[in-house]
N, CA, C and O atoms as CSV, one atom per row, in Angstrom:
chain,resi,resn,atom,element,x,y,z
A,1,UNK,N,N,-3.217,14.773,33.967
A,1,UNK,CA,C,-2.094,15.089,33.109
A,1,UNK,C,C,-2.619,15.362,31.700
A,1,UNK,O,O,-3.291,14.388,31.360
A,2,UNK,N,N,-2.586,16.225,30.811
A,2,UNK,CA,C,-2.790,16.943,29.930
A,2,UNK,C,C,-1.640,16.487,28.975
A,2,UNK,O,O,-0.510,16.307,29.429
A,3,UNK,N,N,-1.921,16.303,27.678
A,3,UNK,CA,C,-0.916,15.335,26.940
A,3,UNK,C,C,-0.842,16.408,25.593
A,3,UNK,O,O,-1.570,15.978,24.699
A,4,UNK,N,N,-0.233,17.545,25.260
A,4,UNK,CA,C,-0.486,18.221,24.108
A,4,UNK,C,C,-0.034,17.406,22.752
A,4,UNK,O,O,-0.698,17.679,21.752
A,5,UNK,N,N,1.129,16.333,22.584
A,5,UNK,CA,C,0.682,15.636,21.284
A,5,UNK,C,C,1.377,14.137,21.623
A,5,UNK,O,O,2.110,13.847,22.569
A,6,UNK,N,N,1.088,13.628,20.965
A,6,UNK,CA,C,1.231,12.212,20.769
A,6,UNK,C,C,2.992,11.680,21.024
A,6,UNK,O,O,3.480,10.591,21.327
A,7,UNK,N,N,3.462,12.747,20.794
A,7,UNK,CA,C,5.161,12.564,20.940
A,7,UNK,C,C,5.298,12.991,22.119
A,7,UNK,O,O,5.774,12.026,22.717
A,8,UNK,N,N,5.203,13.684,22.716
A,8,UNK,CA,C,5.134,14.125,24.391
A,8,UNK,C,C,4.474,13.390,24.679
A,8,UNK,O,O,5.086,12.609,25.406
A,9,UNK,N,N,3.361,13.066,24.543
A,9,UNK,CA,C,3.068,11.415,25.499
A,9,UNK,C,C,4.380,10.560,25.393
A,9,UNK,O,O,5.031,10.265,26.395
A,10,UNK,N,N,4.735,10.176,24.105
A,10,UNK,CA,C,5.664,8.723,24.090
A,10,UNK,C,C,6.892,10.029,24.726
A,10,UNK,O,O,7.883,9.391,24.372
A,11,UNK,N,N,7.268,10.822,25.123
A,11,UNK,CA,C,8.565,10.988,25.246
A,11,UNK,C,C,8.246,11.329,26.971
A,11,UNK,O,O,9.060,12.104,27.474
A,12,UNK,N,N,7.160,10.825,27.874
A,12,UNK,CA,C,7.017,10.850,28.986
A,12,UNK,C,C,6.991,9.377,29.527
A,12,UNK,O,O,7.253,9.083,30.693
A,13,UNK,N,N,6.720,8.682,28.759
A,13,UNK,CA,C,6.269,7.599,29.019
A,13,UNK,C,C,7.819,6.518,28.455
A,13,UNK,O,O,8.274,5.695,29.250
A,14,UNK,N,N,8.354,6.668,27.267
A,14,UNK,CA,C,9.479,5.952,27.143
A,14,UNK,C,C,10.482,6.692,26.603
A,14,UNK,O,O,10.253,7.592,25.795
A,15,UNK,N,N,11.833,6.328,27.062
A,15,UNK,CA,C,13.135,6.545,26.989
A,15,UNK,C,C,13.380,6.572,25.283
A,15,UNK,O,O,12.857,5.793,24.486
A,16,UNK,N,N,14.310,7.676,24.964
A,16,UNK,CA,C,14.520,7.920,23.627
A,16,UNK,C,C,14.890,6.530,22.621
A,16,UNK,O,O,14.585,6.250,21.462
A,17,UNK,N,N,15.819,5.722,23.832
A,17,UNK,CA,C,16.288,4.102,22.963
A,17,UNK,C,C,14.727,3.738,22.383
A,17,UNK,O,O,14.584,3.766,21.161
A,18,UNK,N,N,13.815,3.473,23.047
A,18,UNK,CA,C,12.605,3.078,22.794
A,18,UNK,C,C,11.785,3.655,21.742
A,18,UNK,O,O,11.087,2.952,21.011
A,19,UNK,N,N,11.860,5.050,21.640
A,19,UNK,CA,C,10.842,5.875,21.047
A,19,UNK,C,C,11.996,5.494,19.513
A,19,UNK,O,O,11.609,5.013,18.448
A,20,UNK,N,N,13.338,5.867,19.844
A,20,UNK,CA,C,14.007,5.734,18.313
A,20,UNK,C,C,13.982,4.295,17.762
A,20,UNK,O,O,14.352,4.154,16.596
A,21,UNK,N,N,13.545,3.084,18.540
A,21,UNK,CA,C,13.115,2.014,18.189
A,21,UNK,C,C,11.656,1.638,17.388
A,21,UNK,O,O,11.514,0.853,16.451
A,22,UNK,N,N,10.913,2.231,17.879
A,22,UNK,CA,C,9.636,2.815,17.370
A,22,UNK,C,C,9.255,3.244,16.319
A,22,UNK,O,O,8.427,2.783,15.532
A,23,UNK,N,N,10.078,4.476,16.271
A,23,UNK,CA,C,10.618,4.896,14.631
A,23,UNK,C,C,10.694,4.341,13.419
A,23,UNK,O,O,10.168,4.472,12.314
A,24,UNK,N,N,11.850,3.403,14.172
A,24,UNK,CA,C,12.728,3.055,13.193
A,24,UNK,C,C,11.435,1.942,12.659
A,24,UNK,O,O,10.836,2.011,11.585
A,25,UNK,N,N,11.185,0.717,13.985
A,25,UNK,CA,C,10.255,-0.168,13.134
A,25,UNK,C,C,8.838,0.343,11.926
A,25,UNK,O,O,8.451,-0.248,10.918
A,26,UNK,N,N,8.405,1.475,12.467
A,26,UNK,CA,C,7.319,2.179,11.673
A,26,UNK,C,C,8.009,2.472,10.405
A,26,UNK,O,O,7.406,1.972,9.456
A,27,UNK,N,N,9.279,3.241,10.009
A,27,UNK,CA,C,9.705,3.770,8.409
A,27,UNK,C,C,10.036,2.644,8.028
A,27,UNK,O,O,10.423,2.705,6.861
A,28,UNK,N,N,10.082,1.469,8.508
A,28,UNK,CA,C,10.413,0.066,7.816
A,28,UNK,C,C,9.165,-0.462,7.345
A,28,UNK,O,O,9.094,-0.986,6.234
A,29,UNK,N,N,8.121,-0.355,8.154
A,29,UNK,CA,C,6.567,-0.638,7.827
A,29,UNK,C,C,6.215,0.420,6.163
A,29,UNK,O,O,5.793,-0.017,5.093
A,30,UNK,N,N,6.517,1.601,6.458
A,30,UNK,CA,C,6.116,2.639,6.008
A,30,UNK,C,C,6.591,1.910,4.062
A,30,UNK,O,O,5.816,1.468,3.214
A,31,UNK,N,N,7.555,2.016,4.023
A,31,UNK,CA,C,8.923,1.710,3.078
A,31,UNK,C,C,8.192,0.517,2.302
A,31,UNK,O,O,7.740,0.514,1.157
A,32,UNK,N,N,8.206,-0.279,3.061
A,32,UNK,CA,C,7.304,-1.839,2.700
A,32,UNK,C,C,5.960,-1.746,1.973
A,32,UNK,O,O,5.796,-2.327,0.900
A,33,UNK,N,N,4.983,-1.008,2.560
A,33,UNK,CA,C,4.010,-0.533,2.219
A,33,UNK,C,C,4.131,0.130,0.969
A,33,UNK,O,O,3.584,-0.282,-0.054
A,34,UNK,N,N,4.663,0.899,1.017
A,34,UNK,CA,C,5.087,1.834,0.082
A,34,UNK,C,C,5.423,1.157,-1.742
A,34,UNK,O,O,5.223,1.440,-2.923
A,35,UNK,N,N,6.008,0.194,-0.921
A,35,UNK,CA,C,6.996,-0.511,-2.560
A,35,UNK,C,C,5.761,-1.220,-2.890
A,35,UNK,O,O,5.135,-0.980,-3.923
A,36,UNK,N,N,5.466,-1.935,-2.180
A,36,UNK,CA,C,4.012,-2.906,-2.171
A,36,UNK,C,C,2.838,-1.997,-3.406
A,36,UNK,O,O,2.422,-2.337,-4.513
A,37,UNK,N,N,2.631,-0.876,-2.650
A,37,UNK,CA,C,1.346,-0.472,-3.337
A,37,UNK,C,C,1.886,0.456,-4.707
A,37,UNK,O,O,1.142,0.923,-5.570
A,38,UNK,N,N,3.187,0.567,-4.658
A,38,UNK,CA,C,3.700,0.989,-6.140
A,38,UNK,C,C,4.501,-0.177,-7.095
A,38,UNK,O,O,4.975,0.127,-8.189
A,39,UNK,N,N,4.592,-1.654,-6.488
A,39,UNK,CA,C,4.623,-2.469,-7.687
A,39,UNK,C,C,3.026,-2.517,-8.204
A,39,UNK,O,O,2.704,-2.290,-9.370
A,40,UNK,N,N,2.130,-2.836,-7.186
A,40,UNK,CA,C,0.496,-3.034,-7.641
A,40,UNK,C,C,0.363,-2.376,-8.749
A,40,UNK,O,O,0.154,-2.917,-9.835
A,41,UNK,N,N,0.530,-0.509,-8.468
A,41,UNK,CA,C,-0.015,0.276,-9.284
A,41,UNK,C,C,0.792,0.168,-10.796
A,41,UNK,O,O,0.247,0.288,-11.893
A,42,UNK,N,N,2.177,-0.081,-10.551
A,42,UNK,CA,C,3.047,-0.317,-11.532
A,42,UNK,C,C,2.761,-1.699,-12.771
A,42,UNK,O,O,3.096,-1.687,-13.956
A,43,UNK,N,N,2.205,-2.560,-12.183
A,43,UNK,CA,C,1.703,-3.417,-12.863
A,43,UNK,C,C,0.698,-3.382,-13.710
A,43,UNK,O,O,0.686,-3.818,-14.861
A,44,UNK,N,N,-0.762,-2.475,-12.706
A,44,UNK,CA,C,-2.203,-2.189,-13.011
A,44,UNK,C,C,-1.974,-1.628,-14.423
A,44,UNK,O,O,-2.425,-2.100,-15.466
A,45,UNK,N,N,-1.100,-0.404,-14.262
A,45,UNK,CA,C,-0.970,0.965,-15.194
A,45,UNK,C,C,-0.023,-0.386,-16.562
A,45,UNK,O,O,-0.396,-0.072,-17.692
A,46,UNK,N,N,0.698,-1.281,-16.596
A,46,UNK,CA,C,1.271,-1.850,-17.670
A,46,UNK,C,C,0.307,-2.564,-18.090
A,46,UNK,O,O,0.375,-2.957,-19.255
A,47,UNK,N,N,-1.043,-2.992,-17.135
A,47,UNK,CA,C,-1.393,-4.432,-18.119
A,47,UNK,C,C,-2.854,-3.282,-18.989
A,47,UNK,O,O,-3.344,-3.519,-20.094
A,48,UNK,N,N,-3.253,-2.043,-18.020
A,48,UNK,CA,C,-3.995,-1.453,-19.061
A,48,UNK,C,C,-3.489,-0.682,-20.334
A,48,UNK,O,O,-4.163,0.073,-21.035
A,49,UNK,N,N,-2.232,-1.005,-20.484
A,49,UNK,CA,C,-1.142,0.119,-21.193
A,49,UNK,C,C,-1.522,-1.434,-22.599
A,49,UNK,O,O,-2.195,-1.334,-23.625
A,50,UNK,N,N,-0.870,-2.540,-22.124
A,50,UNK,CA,C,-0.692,-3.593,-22.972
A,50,UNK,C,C,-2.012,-4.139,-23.400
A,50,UNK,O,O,-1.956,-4.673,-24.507
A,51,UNK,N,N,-2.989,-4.151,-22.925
A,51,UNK,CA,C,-4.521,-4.404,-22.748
A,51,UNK,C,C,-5.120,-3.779,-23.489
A,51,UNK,O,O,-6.072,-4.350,-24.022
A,52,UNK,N,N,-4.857,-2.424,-23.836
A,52,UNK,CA,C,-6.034,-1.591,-24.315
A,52,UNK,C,C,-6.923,-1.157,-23.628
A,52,UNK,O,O,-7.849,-0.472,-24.065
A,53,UNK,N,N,-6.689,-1.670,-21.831
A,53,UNK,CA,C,-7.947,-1.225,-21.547
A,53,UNK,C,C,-7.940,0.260,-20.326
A,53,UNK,O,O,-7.113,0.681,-19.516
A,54,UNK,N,N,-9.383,0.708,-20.770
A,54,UNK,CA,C,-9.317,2.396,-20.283
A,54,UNK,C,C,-9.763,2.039,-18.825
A,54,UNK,O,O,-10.085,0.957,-18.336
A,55,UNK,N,N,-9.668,3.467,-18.212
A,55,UNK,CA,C,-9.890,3.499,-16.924
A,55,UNK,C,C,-10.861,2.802,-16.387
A,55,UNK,O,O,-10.675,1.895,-15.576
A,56,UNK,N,N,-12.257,3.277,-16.912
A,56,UNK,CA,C,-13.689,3.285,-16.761
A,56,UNK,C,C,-13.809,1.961,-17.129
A,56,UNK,O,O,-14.612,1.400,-16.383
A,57,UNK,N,N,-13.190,0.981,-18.251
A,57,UNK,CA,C,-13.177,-0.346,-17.890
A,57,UNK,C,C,-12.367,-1.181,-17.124
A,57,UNK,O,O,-12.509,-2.403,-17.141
A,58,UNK,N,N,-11.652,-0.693,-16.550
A,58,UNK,CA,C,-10.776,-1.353,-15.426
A,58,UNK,C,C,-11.960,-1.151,-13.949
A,58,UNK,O,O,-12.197,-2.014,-13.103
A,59,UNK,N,N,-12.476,0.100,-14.013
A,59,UNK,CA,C,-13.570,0.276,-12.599
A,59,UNK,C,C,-14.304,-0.951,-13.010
A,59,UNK,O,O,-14.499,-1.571,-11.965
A,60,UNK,N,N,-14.883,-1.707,-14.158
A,60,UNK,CA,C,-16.073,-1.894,-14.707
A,60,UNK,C,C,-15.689,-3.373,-13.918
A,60,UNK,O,O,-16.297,-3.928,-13.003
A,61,UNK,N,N,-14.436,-3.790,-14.638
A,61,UNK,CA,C,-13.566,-5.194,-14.472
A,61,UNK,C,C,-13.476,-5.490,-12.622
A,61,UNK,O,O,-13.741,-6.546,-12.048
A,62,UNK,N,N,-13.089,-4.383,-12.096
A,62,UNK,CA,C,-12.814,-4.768,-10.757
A,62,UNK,C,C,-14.016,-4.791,-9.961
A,62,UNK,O,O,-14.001,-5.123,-8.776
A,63,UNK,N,N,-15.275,-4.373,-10.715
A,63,UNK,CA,C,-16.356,-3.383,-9.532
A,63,UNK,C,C,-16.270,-3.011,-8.747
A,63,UNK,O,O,-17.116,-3.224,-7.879
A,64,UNK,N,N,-14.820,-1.928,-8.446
A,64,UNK,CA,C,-14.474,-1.257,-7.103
A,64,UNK,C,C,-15.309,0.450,-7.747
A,64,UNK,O,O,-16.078,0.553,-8.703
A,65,UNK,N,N,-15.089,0.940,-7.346
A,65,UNK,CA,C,-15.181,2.780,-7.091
A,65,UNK,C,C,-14.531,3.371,-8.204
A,65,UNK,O,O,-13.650,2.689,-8.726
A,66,UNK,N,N,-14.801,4.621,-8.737
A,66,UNK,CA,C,-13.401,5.013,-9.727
A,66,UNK,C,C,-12.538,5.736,-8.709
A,66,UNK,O,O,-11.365,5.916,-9.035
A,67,UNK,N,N,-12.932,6.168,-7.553
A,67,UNK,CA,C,-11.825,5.976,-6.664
A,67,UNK,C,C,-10.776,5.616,-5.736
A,67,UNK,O,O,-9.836,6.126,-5.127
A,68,UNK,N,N,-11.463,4.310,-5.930
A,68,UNK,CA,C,-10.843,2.968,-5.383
A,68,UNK,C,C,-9.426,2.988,-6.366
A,68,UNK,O,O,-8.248,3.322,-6.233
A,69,UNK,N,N,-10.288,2.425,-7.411
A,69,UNK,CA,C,-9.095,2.262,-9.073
A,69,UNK,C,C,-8.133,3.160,-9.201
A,69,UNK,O,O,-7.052,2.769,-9.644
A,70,UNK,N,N,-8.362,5.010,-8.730
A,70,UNK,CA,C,-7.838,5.709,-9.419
A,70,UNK,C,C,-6.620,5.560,-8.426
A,70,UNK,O,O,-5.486,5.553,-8.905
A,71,UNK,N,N,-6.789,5.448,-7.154
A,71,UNK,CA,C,-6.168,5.803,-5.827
A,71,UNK,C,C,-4.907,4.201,-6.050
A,71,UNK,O,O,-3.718,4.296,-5.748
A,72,UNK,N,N,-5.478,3.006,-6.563
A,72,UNK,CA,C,-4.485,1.635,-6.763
A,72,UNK,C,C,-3.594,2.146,-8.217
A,72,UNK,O,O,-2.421,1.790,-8.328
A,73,UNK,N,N,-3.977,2.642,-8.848
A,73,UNK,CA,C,-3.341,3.321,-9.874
A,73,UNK,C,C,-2.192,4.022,-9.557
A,73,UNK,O,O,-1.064,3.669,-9.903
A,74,UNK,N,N,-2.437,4.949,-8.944
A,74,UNK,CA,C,-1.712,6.081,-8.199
A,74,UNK,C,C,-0.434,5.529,-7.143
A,74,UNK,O,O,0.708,5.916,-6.892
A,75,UNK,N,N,-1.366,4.341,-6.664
A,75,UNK,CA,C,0.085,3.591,-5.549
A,75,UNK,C,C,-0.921,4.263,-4.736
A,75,UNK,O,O,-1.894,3.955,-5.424
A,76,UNK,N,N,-1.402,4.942,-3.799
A,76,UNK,CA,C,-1.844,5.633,-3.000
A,76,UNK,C,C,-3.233,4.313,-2.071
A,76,UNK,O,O,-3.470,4.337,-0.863
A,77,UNK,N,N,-3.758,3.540,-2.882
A,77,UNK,CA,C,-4.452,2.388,-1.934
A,77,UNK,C,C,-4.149,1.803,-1.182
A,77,UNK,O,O,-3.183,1.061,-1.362
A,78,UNK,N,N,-4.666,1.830,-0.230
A,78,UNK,CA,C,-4.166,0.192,1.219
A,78,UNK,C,C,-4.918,-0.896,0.942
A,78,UNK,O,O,-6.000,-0.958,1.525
A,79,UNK,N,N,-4.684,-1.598,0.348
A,79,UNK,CA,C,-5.313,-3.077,-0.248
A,79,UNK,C,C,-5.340,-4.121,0.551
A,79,UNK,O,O,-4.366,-4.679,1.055
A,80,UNK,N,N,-6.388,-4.371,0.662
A,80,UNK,CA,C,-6.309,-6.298,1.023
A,80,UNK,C,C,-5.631,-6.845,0.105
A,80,UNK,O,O,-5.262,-6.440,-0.998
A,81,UNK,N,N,-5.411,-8.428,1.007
A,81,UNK,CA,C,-5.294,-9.128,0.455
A,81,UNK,C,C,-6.121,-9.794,-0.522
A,81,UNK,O,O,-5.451,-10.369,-1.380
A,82,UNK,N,N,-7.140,-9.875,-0.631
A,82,UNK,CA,C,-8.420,-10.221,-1.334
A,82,UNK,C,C,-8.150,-9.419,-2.545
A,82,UNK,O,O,-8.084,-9.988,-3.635
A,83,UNK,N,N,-7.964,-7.939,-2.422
A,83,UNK,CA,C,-8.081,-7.165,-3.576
A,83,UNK,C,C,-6.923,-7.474,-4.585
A,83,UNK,O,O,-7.016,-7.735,-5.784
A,84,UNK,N,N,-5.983,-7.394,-3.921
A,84,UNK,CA,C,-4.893,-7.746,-4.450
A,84,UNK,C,C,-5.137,-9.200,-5.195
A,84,UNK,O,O,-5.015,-9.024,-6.407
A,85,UNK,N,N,-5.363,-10.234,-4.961
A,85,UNK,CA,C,-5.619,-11.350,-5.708
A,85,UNK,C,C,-6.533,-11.234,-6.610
A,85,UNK,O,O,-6.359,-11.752,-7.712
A,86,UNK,N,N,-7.937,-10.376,-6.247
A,86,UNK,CA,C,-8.656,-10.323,-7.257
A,86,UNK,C,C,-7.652,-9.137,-8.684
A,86,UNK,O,O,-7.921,-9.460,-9.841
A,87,UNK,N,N,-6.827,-8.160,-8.553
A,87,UNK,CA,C,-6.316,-7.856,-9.202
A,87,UNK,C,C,-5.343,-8.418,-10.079
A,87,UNK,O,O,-5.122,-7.956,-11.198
A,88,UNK,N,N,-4.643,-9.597,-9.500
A,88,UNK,CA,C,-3.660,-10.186,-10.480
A,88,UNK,C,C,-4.299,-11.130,-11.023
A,88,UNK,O,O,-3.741,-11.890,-11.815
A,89,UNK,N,N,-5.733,-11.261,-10.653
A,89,UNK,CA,C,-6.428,-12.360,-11.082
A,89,UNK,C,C,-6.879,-11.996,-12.244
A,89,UNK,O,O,-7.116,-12.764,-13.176
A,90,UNK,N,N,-7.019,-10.800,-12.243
A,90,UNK,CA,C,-7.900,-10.301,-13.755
A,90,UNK,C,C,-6.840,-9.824,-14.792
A,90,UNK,O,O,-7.045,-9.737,-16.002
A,91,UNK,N,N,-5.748,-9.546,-14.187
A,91,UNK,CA,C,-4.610,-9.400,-15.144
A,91,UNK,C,C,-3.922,-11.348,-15.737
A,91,UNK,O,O,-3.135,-11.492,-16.672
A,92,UNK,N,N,-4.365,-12.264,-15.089
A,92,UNK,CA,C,-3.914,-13.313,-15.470
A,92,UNK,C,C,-3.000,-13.772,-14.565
A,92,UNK,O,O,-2.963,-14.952,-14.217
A,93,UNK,N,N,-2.398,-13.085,-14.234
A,93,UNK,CA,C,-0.583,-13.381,-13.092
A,93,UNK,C,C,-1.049,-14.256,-11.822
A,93,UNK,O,O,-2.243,-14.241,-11.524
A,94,UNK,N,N,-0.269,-14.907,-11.177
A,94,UNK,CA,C,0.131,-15.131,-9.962
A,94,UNK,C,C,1.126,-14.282,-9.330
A,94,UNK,O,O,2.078,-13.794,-9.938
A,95,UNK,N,N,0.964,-14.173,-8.508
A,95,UNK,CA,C,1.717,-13.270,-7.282
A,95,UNK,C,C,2.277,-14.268,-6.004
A,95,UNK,O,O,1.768,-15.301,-5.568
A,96,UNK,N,N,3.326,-13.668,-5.642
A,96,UNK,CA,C,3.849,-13.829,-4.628
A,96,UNK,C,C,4.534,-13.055,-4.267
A,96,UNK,O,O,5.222,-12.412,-5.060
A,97,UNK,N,N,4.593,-12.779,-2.434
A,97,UNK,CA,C,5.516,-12.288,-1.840
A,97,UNK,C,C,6.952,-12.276,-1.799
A,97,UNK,O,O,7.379,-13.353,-1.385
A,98,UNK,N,N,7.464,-11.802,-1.960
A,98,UNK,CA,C,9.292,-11.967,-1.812
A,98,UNK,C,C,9.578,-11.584,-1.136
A,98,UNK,O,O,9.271,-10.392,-1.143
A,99,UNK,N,N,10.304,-11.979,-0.033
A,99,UNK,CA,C,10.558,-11.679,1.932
A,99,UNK,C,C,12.225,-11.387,1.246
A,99,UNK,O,O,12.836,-11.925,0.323
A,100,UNK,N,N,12.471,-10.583,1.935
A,100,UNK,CA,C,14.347,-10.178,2.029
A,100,UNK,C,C,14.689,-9.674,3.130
A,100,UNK,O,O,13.678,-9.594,3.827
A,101,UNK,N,N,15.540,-9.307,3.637
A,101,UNK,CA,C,16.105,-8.490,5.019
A,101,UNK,C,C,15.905,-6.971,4.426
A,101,UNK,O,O,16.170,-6.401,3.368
A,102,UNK,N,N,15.239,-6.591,5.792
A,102,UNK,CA,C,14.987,-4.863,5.132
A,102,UNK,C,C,15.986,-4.040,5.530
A,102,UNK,O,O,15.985,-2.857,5.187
C-alpha cells in the first residue's frame, strides 16, 4: 500500500471523529506553545529594553548561539526547560507555570 501523504494515511486508518480529535488536541498544543515562547521572548526583549543590555551581550550572558538568542527573541525557539530557568535566572525573576482550562 503506497501512502501519498500523511493525511491519507490517517484518513485510511481512522474515522474523521478521530482524525478531528487529533486536530483539535494538536492546535491546543500548537496555541500553548505558542503563548509560552512569546511571553519568554516578551519578557527577554523588556528586561534588555530596561537593562541596557544589547544583543551581542545577551548571546555573551546566556552562552547560547546568536541564533539561539535571536530565534528566543523572536518567540520562534523551542526551549527547555533548563533554558528557560537559566533565562529568568539571569533576568532575576522566578517563573511559574499557570495551568487554566484551554
Amino acid at each position: 500500500m503506497k501512502v501519498k501523504s500523511f493525511k491519507s494515511y490517517l484518513e485510511k486508518r481512522l474515522d474523521k471523529s478521530e482524525i478531528a480529535e487529533i486536530e483539535q488536541v494538536a492546535k491546543v498544543e500548537y496555541d500553548i506553545l505558542l503563548a509560552l515562547q512569546q511571553d519568554v521572548a516578551g519578557d527577554v526583549v523588556n528586561f534588555m529594553s530596561d537593562n541596557h543590555i544589547g544583543f551581542n551581550d545577551l548571546v555573551r550572558k546566556l552562552g547560547k548561539s546568536p541564533t539561539q538568542v535571536s530565534n528566543i527573541i523572536k518567540g520562534d525557539a523551542n526551549l527547555t526547560m533548563a533554558t528557560i530557568a537559566q533565562i529568568y535566572a539571569l533576568m532575576g525573576k522566578k517563573v511559574r507555570i499557570k495551568k487554566e482550562a484551554a
